[in-house]
Backbone as JSON, one array per atom type, in Angstrom:
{
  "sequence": "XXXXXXXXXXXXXXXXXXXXXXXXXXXXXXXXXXXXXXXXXXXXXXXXXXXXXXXXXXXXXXXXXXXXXXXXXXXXXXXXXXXXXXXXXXXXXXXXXXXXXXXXXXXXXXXXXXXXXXXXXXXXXXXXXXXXXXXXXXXXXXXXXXXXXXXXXXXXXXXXXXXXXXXXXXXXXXXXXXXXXXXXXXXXXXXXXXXXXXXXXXXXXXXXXXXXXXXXXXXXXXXXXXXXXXXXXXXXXXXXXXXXXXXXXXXXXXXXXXXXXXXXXXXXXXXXXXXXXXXXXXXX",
  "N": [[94.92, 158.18, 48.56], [91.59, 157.55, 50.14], [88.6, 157.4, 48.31], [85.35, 158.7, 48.52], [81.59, 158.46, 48.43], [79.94, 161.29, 46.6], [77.92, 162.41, 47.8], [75.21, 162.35, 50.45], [73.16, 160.72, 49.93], [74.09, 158.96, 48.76], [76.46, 158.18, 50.33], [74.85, 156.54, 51.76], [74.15, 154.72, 50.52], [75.75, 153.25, 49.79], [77.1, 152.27, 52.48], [75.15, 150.51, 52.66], [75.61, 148.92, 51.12], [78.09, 146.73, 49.59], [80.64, 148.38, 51.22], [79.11, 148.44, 54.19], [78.3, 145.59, 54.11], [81.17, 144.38, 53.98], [82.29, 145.15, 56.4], [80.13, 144.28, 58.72], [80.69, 141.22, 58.04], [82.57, 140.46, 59.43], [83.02, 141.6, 61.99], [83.8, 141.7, 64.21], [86.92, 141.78, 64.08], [87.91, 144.67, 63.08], [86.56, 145.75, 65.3], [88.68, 145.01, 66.81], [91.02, 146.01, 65.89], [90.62, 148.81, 66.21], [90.09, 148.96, 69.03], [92.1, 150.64, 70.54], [91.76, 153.14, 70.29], [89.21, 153.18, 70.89], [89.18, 153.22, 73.55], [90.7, 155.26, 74.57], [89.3, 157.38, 73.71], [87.02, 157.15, 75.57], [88.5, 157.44, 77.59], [88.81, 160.22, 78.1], [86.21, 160.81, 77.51], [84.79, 160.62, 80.07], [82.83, 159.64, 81.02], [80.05, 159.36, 83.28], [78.05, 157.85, 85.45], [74.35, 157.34, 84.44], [74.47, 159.53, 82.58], [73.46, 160.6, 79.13], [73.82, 160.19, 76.02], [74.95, 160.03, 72.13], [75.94, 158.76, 69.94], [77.5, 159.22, 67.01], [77.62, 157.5, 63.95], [78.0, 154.47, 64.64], [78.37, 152.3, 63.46], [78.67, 148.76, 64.15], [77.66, 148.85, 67.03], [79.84, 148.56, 68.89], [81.32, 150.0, 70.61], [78.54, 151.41, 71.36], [77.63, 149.67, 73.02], [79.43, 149.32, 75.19], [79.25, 152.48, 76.25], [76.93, 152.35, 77.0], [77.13, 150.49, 79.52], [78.76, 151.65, 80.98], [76.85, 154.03, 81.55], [74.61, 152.78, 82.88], [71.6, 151.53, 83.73], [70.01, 154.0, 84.46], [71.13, 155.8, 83.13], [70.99, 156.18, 79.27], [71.46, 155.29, 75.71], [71.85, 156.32, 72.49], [72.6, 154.88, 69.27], [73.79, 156.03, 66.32], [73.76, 155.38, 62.44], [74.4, 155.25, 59.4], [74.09, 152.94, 58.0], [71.78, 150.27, 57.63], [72.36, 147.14, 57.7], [74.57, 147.57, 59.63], [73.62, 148.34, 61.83], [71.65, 146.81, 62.21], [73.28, 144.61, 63.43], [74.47, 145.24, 65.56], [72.04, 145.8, 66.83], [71.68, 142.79, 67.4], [73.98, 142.12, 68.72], [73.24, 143.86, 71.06], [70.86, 142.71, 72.11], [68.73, 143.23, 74.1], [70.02, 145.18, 76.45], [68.88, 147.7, 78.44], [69.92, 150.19, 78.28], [70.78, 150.9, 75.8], [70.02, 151.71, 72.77], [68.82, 152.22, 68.96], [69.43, 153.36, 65.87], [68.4, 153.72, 62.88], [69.68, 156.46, 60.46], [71.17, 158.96, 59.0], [73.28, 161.42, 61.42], [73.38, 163.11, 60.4], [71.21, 164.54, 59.77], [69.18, 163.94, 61.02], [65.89, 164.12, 63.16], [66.53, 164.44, 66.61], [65.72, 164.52, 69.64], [65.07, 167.57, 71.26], [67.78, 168.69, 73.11], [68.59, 166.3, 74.6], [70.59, 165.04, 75.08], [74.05, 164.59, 76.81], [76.26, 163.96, 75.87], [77.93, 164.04, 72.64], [79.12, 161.63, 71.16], [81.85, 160.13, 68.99], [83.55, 157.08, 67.13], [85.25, 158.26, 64.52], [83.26, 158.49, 62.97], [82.3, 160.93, 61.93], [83.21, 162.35, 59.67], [82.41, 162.03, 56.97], [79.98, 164.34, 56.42], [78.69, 165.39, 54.19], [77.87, 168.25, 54.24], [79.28, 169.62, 56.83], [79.2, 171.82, 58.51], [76.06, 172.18, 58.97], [75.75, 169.98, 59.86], [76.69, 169.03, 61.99], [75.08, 171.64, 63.49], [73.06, 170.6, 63.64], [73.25, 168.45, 65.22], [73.84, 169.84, 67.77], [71.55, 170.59, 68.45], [70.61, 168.49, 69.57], [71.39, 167.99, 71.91], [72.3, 168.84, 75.37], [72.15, 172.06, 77.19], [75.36, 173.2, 77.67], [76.69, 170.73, 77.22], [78.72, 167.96, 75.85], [81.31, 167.14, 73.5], [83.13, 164.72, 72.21], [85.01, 163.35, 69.86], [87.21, 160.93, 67.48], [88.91, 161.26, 65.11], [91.0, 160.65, 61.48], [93.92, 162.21, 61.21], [96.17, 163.51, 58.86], [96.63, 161.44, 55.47], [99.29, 161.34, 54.71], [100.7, 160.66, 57.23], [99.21, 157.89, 58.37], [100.18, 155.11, 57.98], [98.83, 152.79, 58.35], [96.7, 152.88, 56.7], [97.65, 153.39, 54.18], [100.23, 152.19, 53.19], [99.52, 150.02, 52.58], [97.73, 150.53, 50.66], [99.13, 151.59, 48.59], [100.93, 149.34, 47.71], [98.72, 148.1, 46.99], [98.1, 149.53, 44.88], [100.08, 149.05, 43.0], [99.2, 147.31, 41.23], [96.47, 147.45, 40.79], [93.85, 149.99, 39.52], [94.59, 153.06, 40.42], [92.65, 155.15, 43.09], [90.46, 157.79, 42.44], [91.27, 161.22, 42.57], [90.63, 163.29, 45.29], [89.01, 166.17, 46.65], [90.98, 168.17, 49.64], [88.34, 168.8, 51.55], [86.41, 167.42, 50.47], [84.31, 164.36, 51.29], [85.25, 162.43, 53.49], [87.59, 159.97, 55.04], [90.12, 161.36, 55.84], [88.83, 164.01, 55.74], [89.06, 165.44, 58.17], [91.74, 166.47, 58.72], [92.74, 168.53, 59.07], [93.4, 170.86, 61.26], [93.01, 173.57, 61.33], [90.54, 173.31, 60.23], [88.53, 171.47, 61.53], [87.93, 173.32, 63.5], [86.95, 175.52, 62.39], [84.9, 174.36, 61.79], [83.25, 173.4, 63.91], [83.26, 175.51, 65.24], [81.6, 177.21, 63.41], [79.09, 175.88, 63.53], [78.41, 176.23, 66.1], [79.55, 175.29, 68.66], [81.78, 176.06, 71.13], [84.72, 176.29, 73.23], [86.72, 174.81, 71.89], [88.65, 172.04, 71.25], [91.81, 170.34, 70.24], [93.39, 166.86, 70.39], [96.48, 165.9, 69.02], [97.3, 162.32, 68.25], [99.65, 159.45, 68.52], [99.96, 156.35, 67.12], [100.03, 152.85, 67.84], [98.85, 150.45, 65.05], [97.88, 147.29, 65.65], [97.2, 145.72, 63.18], [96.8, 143.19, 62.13], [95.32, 142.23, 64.84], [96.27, 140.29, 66.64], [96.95, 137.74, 64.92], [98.43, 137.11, 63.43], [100.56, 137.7, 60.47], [98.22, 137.01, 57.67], [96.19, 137.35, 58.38], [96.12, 139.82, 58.98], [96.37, 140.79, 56.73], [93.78, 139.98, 55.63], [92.22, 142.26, 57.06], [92.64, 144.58, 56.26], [92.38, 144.03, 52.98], [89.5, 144.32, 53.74], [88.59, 146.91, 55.41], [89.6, 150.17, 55.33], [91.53, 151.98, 52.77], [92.82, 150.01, 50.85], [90.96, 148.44, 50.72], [89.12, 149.81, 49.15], [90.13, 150.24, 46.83], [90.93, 147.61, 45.45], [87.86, 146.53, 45.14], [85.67, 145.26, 43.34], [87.46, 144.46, 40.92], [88.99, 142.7, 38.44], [90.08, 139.1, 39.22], [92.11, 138.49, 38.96], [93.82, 140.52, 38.92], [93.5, 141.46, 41.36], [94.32, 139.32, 42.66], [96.96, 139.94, 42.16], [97.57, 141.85, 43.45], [96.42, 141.38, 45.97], [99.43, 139.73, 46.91], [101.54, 141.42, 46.35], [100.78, 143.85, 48.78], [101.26, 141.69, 50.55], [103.54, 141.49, 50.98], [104.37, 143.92, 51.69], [103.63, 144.65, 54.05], [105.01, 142.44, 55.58], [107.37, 143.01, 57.06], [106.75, 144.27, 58.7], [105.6, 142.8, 60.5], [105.43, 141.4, 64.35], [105.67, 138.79, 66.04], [102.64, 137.23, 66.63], [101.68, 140.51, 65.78], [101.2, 142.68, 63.67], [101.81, 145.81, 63.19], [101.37, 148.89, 62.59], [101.91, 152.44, 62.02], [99.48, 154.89, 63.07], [97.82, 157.93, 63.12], [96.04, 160.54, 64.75], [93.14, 162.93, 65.64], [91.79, 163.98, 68.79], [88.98, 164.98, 69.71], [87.24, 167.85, 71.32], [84.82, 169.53, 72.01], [81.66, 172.04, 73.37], [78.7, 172.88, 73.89], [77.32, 175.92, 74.2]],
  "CA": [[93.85, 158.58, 49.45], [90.36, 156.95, 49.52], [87.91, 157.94, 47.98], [83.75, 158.28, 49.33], [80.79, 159.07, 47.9], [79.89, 162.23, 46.74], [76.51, 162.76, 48.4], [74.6, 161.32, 51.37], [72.23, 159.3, 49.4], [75.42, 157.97, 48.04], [77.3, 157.56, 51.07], [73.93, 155.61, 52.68], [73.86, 153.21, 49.59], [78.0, 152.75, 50.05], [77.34, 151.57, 54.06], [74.27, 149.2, 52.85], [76.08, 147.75, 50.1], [79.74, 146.82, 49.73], [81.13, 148.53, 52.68], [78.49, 147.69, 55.17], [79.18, 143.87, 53.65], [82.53, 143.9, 54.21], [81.82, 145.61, 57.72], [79.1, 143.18, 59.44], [81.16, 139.82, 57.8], [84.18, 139.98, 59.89], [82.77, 142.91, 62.56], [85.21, 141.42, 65.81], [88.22, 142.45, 63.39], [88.12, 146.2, 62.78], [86.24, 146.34, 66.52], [89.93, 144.84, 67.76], [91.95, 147.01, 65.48], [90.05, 150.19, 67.22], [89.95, 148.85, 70.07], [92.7, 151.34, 71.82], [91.14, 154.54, 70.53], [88.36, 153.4, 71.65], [90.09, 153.76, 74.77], [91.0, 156.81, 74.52], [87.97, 158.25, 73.92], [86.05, 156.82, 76.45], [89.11, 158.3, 79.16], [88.43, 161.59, 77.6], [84.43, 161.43, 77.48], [84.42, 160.69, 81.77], [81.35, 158.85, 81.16], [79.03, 159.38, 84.32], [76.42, 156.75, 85.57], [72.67, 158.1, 84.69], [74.48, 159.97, 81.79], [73.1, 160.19, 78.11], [74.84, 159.91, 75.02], [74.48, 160.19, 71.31], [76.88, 157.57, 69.31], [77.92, 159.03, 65.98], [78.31, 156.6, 62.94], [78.35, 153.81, 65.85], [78.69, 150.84, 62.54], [78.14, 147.29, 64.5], [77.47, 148.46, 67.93], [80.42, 147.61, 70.16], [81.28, 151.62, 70.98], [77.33, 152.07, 71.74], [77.15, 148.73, 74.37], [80.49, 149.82, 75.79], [78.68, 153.62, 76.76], [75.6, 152.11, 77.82], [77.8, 149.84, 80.35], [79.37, 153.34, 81.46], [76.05, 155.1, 82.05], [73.56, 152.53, 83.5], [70.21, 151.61, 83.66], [70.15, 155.02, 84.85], [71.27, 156.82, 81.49], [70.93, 156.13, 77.6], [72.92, 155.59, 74.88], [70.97, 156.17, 71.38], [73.69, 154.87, 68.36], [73.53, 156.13, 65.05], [74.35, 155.04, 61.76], [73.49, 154.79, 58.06], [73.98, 151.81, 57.45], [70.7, 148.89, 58.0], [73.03, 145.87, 57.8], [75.46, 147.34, 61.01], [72.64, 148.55, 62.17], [70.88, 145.14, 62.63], [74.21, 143.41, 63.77], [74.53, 146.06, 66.61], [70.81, 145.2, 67.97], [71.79, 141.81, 67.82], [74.84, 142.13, 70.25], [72.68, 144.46, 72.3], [70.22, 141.92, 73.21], [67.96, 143.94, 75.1], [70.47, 146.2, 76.59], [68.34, 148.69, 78.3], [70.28, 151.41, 77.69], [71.36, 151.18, 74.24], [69.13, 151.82, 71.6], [69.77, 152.0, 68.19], [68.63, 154.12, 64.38], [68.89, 153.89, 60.95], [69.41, 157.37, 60.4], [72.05, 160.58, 58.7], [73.0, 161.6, 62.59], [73.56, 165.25, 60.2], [69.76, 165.52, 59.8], [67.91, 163.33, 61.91], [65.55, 164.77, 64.66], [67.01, 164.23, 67.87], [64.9, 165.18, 71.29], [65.57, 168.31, 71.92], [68.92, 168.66, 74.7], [68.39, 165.05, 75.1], [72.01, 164.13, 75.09], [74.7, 164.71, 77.86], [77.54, 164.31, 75.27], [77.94, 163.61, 71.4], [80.71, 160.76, 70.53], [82.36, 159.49, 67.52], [84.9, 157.36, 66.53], [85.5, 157.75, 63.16], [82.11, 158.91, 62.15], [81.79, 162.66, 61.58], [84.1, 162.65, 58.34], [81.42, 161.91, 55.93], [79.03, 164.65, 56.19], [78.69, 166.9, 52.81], [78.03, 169.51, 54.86], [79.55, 169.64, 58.16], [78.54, 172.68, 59.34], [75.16, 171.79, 58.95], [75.53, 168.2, 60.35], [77.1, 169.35, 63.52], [74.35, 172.62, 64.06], [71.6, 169.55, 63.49], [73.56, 167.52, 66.16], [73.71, 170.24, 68.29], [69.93, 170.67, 69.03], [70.02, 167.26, 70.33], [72.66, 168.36, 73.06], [72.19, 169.52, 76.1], [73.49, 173.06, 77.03], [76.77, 172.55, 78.62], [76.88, 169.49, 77.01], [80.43, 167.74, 75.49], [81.64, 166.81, 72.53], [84.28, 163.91, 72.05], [85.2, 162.37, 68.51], [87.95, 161.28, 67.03], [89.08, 161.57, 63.33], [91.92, 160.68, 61.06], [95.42, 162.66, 60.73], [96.95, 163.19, 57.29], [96.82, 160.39, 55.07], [100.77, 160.41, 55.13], [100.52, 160.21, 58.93], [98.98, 156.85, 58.35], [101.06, 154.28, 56.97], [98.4, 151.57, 58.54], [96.16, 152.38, 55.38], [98.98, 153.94, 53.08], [101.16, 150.97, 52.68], [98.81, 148.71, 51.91], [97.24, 151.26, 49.35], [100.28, 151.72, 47.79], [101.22, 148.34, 46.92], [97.88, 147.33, 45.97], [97.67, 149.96, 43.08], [100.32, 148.59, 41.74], [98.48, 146.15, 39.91], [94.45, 148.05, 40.0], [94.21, 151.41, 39.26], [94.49, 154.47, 41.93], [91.68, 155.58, 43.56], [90.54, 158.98, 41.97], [91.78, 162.11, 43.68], [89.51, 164.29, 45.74], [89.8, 167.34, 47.73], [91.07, 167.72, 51.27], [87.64, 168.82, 52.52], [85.32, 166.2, 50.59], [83.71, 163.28, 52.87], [86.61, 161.05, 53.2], [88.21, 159.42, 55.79], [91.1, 162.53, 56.25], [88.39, 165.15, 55.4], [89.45, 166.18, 58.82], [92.83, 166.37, 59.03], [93.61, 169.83, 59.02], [93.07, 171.51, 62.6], [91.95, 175.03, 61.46], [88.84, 173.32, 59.48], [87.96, 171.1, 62.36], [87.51, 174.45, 64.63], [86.26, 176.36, 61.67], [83.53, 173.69, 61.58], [82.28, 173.65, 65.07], [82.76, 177.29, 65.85], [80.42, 177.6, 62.77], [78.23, 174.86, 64.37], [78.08, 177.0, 67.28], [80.27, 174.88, 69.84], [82.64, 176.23, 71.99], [86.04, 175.51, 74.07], [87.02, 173.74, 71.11], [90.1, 171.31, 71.44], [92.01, 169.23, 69.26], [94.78, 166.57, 71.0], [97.26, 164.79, 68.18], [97.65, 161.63, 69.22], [100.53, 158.79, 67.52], [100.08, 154.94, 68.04], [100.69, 151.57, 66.47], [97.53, 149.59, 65.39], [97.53, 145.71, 65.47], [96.21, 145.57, 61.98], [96.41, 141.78, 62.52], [94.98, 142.01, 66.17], [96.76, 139.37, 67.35], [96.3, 136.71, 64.89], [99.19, 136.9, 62.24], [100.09, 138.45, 58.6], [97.25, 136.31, 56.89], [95.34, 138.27, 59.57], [96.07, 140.91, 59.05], [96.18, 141.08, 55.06], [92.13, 139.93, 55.41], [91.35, 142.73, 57.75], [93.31, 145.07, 55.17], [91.03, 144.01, 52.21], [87.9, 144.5, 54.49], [88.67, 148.17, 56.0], [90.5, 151.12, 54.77], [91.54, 152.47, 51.47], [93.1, 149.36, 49.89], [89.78, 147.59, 50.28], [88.32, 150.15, 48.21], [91.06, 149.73, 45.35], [90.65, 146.34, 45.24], [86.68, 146.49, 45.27], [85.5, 145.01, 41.52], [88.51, 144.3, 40.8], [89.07, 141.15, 38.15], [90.46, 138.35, 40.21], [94.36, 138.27, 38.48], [94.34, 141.87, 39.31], [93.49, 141.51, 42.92], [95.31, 138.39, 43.69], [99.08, 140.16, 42.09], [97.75, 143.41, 44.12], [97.06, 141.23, 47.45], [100.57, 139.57, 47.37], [101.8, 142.66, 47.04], [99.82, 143.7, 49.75], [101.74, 140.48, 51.93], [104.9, 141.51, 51.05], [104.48, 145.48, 51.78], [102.84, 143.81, 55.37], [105.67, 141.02, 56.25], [108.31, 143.59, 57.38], [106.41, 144.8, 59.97], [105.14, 141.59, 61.64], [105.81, 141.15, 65.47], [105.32, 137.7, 66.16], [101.36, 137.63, 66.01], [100.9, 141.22, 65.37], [101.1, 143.19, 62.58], [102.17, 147.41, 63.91], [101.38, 150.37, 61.58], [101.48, 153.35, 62.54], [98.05, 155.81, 63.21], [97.67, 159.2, 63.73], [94.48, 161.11, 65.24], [92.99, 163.7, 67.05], [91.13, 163.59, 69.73], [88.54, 166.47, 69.49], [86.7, 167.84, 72.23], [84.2, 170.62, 72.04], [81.11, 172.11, 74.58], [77.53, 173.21, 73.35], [77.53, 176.65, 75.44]],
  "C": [[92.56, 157.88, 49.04], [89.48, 157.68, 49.47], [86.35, 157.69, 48.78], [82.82, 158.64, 48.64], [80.4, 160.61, 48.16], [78.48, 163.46, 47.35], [76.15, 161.99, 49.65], [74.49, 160.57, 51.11], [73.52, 158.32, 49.03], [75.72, 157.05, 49.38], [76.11, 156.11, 51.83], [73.55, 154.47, 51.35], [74.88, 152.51, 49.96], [77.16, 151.52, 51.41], [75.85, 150.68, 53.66], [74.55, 148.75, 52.14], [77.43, 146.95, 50.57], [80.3, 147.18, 51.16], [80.59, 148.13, 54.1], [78.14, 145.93, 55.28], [79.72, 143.28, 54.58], [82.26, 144.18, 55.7], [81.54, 144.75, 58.65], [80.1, 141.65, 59.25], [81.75, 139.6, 59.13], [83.89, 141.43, 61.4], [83.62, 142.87, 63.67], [86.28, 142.42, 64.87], [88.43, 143.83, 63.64], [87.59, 146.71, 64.26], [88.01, 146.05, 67.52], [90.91, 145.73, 67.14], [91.74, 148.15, 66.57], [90.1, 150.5, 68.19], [90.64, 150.09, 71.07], [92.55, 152.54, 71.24], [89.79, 154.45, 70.91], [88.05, 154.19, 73.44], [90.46, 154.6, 75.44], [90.16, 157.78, 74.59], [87.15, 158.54, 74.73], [87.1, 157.38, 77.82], [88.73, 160.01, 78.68], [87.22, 161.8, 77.69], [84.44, 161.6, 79.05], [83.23, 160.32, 81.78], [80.92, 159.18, 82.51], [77.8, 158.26, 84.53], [74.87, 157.79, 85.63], [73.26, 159.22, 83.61], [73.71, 159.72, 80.1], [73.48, 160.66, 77.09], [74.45, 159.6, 73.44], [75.77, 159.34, 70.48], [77.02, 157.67, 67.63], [78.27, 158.48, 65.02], [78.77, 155.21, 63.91], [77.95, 152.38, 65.12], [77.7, 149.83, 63.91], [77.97, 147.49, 66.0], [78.78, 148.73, 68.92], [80.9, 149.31, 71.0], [79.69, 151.77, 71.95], [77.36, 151.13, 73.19], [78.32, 149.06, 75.17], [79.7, 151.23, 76.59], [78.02, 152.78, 77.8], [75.97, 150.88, 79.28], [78.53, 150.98, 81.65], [78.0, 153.67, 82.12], [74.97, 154.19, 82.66], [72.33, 152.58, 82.85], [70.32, 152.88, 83.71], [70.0, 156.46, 83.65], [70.95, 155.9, 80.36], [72.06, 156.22, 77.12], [72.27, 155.32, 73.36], [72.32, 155.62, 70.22], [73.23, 154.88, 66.78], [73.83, 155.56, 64.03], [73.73, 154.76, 60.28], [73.09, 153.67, 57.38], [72.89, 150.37, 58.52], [71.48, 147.99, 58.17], [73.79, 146.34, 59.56], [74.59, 147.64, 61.58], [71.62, 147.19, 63.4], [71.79, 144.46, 63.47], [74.57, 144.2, 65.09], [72.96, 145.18, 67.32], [70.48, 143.83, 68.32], [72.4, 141.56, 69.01], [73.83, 142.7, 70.98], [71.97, 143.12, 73.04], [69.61, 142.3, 74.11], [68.79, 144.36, 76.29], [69.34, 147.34, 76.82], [68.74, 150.12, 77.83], [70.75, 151.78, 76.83], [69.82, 150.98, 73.31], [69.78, 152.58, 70.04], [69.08, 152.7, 66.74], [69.44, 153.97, 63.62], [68.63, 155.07, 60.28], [70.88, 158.06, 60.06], [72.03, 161.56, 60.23], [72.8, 163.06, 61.73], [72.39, 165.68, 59.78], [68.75, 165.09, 60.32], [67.35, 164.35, 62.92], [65.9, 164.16, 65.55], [66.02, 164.59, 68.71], [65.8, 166.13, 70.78], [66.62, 168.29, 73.28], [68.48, 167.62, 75.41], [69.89, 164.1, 75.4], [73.17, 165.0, 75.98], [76.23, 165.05, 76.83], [77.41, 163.66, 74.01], [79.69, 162.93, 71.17], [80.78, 160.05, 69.6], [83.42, 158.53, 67.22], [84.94, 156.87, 65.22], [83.93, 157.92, 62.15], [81.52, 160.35, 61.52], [82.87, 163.24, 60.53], [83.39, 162.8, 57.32], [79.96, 162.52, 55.62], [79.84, 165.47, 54.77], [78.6, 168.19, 53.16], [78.33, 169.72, 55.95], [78.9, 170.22, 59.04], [77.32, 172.45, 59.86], [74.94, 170.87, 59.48], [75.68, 168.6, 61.85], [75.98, 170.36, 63.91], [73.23, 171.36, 64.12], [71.96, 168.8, 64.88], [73.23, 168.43, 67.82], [72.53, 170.67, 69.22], [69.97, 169.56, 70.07], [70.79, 167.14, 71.7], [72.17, 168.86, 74.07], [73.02, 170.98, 76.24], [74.75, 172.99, 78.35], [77.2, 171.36, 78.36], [78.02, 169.14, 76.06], [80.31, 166.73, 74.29], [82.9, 165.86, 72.35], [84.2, 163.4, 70.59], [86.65, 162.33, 68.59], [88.43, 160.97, 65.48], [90.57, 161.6, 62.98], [92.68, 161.95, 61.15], [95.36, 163.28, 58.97], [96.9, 161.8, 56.54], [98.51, 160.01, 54.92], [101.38, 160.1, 56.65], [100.15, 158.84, 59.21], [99.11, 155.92, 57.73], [99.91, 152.83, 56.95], [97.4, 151.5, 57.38], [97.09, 152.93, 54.31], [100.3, 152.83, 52.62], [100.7, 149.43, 52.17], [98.04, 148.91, 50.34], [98.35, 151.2, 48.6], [100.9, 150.33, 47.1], [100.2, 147.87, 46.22], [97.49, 148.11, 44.29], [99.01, 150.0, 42.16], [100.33, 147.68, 40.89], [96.94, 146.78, 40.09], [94.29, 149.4, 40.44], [93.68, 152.1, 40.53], [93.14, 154.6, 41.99], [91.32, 157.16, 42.89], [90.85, 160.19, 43.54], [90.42, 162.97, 44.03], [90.16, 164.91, 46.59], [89.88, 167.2, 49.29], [89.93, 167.64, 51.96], [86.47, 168.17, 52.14], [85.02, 165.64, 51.26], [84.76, 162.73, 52.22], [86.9, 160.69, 54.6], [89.16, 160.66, 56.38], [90.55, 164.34, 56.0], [88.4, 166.17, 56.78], [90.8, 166.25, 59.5], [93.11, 167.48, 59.62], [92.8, 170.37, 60.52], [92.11, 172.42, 62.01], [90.76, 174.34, 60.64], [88.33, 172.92, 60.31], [87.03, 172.54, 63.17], [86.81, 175.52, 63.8], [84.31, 175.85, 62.17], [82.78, 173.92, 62.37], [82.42, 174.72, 65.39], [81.49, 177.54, 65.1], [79.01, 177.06, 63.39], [77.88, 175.74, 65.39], [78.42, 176.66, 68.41], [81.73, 175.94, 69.93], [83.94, 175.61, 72.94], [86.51, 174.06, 73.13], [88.67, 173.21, 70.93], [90.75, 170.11, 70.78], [93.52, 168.75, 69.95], [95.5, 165.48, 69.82], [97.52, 163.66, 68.98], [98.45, 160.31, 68.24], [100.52, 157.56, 68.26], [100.47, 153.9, 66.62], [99.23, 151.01, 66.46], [97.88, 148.13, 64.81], [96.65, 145.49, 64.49], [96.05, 144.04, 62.08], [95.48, 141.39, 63.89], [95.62, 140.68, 66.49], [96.84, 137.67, 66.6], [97.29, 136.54, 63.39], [99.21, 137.34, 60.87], [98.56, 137.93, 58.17], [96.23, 137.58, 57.5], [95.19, 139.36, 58.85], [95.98, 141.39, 57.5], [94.35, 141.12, 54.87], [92.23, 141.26, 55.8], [92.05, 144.0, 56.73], [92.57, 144.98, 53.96], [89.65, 144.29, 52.78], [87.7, 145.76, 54.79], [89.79, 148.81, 55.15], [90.7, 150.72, 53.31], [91.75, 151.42, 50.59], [91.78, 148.79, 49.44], [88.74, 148.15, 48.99], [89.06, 150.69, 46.69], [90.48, 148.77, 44.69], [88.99, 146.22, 45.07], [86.15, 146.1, 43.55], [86.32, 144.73, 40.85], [88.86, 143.04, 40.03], [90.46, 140.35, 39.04], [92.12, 138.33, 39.84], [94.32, 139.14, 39.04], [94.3, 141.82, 41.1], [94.25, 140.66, 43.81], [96.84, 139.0, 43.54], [98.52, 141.5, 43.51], [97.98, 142.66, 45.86], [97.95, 140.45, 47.81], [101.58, 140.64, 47.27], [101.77, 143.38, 48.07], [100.77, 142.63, 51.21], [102.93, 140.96, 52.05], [105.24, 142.63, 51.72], [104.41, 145.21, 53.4], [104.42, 143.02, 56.54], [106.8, 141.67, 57.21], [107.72, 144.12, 58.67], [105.27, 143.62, 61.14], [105.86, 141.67, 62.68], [105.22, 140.4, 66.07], [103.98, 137.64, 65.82], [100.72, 138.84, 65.59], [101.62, 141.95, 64.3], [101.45, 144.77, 62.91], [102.36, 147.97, 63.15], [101.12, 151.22, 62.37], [100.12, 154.22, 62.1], [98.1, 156.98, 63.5], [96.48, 160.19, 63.62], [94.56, 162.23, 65.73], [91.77, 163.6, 67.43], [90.58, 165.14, 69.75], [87.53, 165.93, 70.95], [85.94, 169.62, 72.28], [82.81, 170.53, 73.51], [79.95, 173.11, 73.88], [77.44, 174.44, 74.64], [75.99, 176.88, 75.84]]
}
């Protein structure tokens, strides 16, 4: 399992150092992995033209200009994120995009407008508060009432072989990741249903709904093992094995790493399995 920092301040050094790095380098990659929960999300939000929208942990952008394509001149689409580097590489793509706009900001304690937002969406960003409860009642202000909730958030870590098989070979050559608990900030810190609904009931949302959902992800996107081994060191858990790592140790770990990989090539792509859910709550 990977590990995260154990504080904000932490986690907002993590996403401007190292991870927000690796992130920004190569930012197409991990936006084409995603690409089909993006997908998903966005049939589940029902976007509206002249809607407005609040963009959870919304890294390099391509989630936030996607909305703001959805909602028009008409509506907004503010996108959050801790990290300055994706930050920057987001308001590049925008390009004066009227309706995207963009902060360097903890969405779990920023001020928001007041019920300035139509619907709060995530993907893959509302794992890493320290305090959930708290992150989500902060988010909530910025909501309209009646207003909708979409994210979606890792599975089980043995549900997901697409970072679990790459972790697994690489520690055996640089040591495991330390263990942490299920409901630390992590990546699977929302696995478990009843905490999700614990969380936002506490939060104070309503008609709260969680849909499992099981796919394959093109860890190569289309572009062959090699491919797909980079984008593998860049994202998910192995990358943060391998991270400092003296160079013998990292090169036996990432042919390891090729070999664990090669079995599941299909012609240019690469197919691990993923598993999510698709949450959906309602600010009453």
């Amino acid at each position: 399992m990977t590990t995260n920092p154990a504080d904000n301040a932490d986690q907002t050094a993590y996403w401007n150092g190292p991870g927000g790095h690796r992130w920004t380098e190569r930012s197409d990659v991990p936006e084409a992995i995603f690409a089909p929960i993006a997908e998903l999300l966005f049939a589940q939000a029902r976007l509206a033209p002249g809607e407005r929208v609040i963009d959870i942990g919304c890294g390099g952008g391509a989630t936030t200009l996607a909305i703001a394509s959805q909602v028009g001149a008409a509506g907004g689409v503010t996108g959050v994120d801790v990290s300055a580097l994706m930050i920057a590489r987001a308001r590049e793509r925008a390009d004066g995009t009227s309706a995207a706009t963009f902060v360097v900001a903890d969405a779990g304690s920023h001020d928001f407008s007041p019920e300035w937002a139509d619907l709060l969406f995530s993907r893959f960003g509302v794992m890493f508060f320290v305090d959930p409860v708290a992150s989500f009642a902060n988010l909530r202000k910025g909501l309209a009432h009646g207003g909708r909730v979409v994210f979606a958030c890792w599975r089980e870590a043995k549900r997901n072989p697409w970072q679990m098989i790459a972790l697994k070979a690489a520690c055996k050559h640089v040591p495991r990741l330390p263990d942490i608990g299920p409901e630390d900030p992590s990546p699977f810190s929302f696995a478990d249903e009843a905490r999700v609904r614990r969380v936002l009931g506490a939060a104070g949302f309503e008609k709260i709904a969680l849909t499992p959902v099981d796919l394959e992800l093109d860890v190569a996107a289309g572009q062959g093992l090699e491919a797909a081994l980079g984008a593998l060191q860049q994202i998910g858990a192995a990358s943060r094995a391998l991270e400092g790592q003296p160079e013998a140790l990292r090169a036996a770990a990432v042919a390891e790493m090729r070999a664990a990989l090669a079995p599941h090539q299909r012609g240019p792509s690469v197919l691990l399995g993923a598993a999510i859910w698709i949450v959906e709550a309602v600010n009453p």
